[in-house]
C-alpha positions as CSV (number, residue, x, y, z in Angstrom):
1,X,-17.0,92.2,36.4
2,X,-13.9,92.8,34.2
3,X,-15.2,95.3,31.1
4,X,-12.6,93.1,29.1
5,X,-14.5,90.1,30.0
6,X,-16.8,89.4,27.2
7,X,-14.4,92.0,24.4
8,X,-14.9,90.3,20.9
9,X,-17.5,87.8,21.7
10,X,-20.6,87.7,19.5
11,X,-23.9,88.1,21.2
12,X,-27.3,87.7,20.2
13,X,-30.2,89.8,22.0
14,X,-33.7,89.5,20.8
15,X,-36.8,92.0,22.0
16,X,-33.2,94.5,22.2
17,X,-35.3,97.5,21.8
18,X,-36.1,98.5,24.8
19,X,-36.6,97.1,28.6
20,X,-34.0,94.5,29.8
21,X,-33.5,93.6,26.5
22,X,-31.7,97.0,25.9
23,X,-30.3,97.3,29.2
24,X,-28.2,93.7,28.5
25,X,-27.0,94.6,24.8
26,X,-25.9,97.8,25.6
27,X,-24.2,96.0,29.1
28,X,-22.4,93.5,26.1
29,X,-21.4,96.2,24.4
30,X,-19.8,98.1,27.0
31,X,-17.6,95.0,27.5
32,X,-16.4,95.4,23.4
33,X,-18.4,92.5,22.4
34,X,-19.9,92.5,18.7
35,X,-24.0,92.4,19.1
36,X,-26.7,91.0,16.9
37,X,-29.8,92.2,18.1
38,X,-33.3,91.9,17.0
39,X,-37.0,93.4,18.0
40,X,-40.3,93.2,16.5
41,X,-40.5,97.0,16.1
42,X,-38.6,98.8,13.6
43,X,-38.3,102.3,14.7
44,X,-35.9,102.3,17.7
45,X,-33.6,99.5,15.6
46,X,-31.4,102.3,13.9
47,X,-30.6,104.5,17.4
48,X,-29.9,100.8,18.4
49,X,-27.3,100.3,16.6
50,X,-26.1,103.2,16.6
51,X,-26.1,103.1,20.6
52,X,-24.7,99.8,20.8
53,X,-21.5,101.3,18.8
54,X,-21.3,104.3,21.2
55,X,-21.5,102.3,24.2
56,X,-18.0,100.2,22.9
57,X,-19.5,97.0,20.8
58,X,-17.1,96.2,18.4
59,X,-19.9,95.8,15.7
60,X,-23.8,96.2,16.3
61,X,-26.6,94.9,14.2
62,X,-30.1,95.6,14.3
63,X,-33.0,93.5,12.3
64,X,-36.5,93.6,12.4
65,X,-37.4,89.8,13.8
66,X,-41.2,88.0,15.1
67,X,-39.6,85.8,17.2
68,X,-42.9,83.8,17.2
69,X,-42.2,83.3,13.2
70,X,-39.7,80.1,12.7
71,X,-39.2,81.8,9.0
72,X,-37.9,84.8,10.3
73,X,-36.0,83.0,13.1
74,X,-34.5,80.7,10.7
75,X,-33.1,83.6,8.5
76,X,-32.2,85.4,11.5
77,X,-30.2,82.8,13.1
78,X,-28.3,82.4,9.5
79,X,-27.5,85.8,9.3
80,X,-26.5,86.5,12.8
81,X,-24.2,83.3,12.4
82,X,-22.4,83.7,9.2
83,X,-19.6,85.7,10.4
84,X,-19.1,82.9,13.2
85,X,-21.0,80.8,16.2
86,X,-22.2,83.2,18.6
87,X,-21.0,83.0,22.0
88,X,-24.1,84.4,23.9
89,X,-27.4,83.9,23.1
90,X,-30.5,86.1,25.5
91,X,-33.6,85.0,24.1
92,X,-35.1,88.8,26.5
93,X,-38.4,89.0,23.9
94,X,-41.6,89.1,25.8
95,X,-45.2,90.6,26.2
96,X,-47.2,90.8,29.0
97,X,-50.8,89.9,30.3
98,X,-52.6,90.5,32.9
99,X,-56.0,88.1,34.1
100,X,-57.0,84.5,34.8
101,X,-57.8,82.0,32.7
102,X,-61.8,82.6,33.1
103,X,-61.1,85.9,31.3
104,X,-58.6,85.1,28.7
105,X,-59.6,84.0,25.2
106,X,-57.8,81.6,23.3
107,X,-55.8,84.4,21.0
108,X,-55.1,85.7,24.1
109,X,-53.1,82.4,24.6
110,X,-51.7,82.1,21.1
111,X,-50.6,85.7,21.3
112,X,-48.3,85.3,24.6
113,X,-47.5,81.8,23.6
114,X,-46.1,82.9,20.4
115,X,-44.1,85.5,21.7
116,X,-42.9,84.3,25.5
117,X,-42.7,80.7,24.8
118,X,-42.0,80.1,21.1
119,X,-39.6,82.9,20.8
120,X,-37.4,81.1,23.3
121,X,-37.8,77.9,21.7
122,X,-37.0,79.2,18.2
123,X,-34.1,81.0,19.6
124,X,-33.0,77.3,20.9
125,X,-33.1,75.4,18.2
126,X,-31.3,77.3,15.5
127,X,-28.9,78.8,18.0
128,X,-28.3,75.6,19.8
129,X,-27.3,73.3,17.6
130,X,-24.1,75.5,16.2
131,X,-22.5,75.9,20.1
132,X,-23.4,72.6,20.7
133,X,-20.9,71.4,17.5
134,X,-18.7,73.9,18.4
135,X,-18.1,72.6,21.9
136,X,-18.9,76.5,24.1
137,X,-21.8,79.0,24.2
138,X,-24.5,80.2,26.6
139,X,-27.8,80.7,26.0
140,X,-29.4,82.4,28.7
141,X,-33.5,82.5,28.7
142,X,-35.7,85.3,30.5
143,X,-38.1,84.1,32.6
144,X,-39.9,85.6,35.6
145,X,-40.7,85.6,38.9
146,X,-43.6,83.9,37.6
147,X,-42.1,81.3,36.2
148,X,-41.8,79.6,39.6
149,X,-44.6,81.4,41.5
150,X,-47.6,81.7,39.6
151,X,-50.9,83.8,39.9
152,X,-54.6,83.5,39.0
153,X,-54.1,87.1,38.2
154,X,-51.7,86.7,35.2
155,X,-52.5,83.1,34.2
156,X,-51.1,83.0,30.5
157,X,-48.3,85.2,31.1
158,X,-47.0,82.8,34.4
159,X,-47.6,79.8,32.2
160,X,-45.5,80.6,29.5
161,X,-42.7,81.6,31.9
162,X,-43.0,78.0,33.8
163,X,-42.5,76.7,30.8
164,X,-39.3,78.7,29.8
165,X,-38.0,77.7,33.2
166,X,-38.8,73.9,32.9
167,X,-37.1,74.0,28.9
168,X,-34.1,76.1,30.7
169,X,-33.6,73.2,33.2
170,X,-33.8,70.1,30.4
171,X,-31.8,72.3,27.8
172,X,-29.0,72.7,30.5
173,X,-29.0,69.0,31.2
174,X,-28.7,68.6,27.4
175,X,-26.2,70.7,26.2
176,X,-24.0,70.4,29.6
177,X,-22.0,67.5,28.2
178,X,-21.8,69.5,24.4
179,X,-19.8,72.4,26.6
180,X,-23.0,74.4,25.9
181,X,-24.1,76.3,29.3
182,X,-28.0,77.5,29.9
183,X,-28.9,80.0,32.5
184,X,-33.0,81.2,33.0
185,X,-33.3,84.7,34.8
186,X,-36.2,85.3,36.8
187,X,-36.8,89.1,37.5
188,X,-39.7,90.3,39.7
189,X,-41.0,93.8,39.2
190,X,-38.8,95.6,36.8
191,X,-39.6,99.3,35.9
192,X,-39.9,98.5,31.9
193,X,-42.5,99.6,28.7
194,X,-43.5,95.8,29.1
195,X,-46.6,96.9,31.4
196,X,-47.2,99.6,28.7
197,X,-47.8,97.0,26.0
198,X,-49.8,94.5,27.9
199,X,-53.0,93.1,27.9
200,X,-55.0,93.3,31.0
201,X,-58.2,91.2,31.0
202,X,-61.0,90.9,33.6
203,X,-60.5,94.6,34.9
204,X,-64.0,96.6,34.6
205,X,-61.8,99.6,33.4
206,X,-58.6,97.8,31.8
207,X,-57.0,101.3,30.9
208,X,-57.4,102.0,34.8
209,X,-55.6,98.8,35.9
210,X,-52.9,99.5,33.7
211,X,-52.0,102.9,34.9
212,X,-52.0,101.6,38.4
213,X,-49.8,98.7,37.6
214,X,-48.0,101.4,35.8
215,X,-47.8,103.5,39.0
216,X,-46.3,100.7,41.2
217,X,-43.6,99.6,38.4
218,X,-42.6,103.5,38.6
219,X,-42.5,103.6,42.2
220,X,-40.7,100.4,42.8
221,X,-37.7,101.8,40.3
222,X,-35.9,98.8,39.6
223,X,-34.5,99.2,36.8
224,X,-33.4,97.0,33.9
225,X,-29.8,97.4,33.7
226,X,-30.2,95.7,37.3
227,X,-31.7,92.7,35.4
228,X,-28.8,93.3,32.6
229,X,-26.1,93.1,35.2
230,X,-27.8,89.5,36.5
231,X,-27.5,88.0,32.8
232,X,-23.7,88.8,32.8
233,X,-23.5,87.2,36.2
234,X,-25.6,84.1,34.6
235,X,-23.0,83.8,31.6
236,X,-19.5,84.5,33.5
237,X,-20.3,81.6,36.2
238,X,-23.3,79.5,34.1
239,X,-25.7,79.8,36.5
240,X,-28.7,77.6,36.3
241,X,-31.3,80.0,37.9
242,X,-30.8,83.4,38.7
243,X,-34.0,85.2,40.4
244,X,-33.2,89.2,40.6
245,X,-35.1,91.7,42.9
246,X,-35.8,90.8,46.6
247,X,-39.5,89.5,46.0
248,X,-38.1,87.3,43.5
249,X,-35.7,85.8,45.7
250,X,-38.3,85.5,48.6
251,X,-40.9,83.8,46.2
252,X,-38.3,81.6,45.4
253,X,-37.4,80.7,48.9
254,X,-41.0,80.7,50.2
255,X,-42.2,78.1,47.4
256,X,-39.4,75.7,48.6
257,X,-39.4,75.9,52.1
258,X,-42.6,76.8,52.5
259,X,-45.5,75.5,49.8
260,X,-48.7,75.8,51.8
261,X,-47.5,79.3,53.5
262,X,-47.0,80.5,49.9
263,X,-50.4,79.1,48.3
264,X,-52.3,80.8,51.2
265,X,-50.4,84.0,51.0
266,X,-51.5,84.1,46.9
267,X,-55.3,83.7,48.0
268,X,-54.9,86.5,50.2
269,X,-53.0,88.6,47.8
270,X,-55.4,87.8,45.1
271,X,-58.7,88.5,47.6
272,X,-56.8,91.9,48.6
273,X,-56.7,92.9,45.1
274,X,-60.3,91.8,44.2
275,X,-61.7,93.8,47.5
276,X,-59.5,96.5,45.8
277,X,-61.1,96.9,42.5
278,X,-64.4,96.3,44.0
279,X,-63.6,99.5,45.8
280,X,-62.6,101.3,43.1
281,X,-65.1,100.7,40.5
């Protein structure tokens, strides 16, 4: 990809402070474009900007944004569009968490909801509506692995990205005939603070399970600029669904071609990690 490709285009990144989120605004503003980024913590939002500008964006602003709060998504979406429509919209925000459903309370749910599924939809509806009267835009929504292959051991967290995939897919239908594109990524296991910041539920020592996820993230090394690298692909050839890392494409095969192989191959996956912990504790 050209780095002239995207020069002068305004681009919206929420959860920009770190992880893919990052990775893709500082991809954007390689490629000149002016960013608009948001994340729900303050302290990295100044180095953000300040990185974005350093890296070649034409302008860069940071704001402190809950996605999950219409309110602050409302002013958000004003102020990012004063100075004009923007051509790119990631809704990257995200949290993470780990368990099934027998051991995940309620605000557990309203937690991840509010962040993996609301954020995306706010981002939608007070970014949609401007590309859609302006007749061009894409809005490109980050999903998961997950969100086409899910597991009893992160219940919440796959549900919310199934439903991110399945408003992707209507939205696109939607806005195609506005000249509005809509492209869902679905990374697999990407080396990011995500698994820092998660909740992990139904492990006897949770801090435990969390440093051995953390291990295997560390090891796999696949980093987010990887995933950044997919968006841009997404947004120069509007591509429905993008999965990124080889398990994500094989999930993605497997659940097609193969349904029953894939179910089985989850119960023995999910048996081989309780037998694990079992072990271990």
């Amino acid at each position: 990809m050209k780095s002239t490709d995207f020069a002068g285009q305004r681009v919206v990144v929420t959860g920009a402070a770190s992880g893919i989120g990052r990775a893709t605004a500082l991809a954007f503003a390689r490629r000149s474009a002016h960013l608009f980024v948001c994340d729900i913590e303050p302290n990295p939002l100044q180095k953000l900007e300040a990185d974005l500008l350093a890296a070649g964006a034409r302008s860069a602003r940071a704001l402190r944004v809950d996605v999950g709060s219409s309110e602050q998504m409302a002013d958000f979406s004003a102020d990012a569009c004063r100075a004009g429509t923007p051509d790119v919209l990631v809704n990257n925000a995200g949290v993470g968490l780990a368990g099934g459903l027998l051991a995940t309370t309620l605000e557990d749910w309203r937690w991840i909801m509010n962040v993996n599924l609301w954020g995306v939809v706010h981002g939608c509806h007070f970014f949609a509506p401007q590309m859609a009267a302006r007749g061009s835009g894409q809005i490109v929504n980050i999903a998961s692995a997950a969100g086409f292959f899910n597991s009893p051991l992160m219940t919440a967290y796959g549900t919310t990205k199934y439903a991110v995939v399945g408003l992707s897919e209507a939205l696109r239908a939607e806005l195609a005939p506005r000249g509005v594109g809509v492209s869902v990524i679905c990374p697999g296991f990407i080396d990011t603070p995500l698994v820092t910041f998660m909740r992990v539920r139904g492990a006897a020592e949770p801090e435990r399970e969390r440093e051995r996820v953390q291990r295997f993230y560390r090891r796999r090394s696949y980093r987010p600029e990887r995933v950044a690298e997919a968006v841009l692909c997404a947004v120069r050839h509007d591509y429905a669904l993008l999965p990124v890392t080889p398990e994500a494409w094989a999930l993605y095969v497997l659940k097609r071609a193969a349904p029953e192989l894939s179910r089985r191959l989850m119960h023995g996956a999910q048996r081989f990690i309780e037998r694990r912990r079992a072990t271990n504790s």
